[in-house]
N, C-alpha and C positions, 0 to 999 in steps of 0.2 A: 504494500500500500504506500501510498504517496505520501513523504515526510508534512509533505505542506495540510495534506488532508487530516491527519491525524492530529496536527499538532490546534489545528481546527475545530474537532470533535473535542480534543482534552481543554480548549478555552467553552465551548457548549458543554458537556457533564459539568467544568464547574462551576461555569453558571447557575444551570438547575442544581446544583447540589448549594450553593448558595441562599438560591431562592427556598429551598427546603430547609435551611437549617434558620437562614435570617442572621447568619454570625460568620464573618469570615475562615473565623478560629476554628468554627465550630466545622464549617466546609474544609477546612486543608486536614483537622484531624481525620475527617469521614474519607479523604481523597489522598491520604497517606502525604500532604504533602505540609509546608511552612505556612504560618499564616502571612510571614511575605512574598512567599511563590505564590499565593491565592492572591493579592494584591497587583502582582504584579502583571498576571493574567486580566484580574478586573481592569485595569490600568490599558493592559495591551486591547482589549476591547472596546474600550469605553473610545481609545485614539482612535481605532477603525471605521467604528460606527458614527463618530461625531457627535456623541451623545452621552451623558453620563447615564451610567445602568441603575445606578442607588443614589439613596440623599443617606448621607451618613450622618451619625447625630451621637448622642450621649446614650439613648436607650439603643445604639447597634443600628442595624441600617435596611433602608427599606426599597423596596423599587420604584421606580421613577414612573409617571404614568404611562411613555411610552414602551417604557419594560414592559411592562404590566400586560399593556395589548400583545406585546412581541409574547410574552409569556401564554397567556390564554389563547393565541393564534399555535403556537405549537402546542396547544394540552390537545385543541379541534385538531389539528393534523393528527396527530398520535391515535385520536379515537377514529379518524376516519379510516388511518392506514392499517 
């Protein structure tokens, strides 16, 4: 498989493994990795997209509303496919 595809899919799981935990920390324990390799991933996404993915805050951090749709458009993709 293609280095660039892959490294693609590992910034999507951890995304969604984000969106499921709601804690950076909490996604890089789940994903065997740092909670600054999980940042740094968010980071690498957030430049490509043009868009920040979370609002960060004091209580952890939550997604942005256009996350939100991107989010709920892939849960309909999943149930359709």
């Amino acid at each position: 498989m293609d280095p660039v595809i892959i490294m693609e899919l590992r910034k999507l799981v951890c995304f969604l493994q984000i969106c499921t935990c709601d804690s950076l920390s909490q996604a890089g324990r789940r994903l065997y990795m740092s909670q600054q390799g999980v940042s740094r991933l968010v980071h690498s996404l957030e430049t490509e997209l043009g868009v920040p993915l979370f609002y960060r805050g004091a209580q952890g951090i939550k997604l942005t509303e256009i996350m939100l749709d991107v989010l709920h458009t892939l849960i309909k993709a999943e149930d359709i496919g």
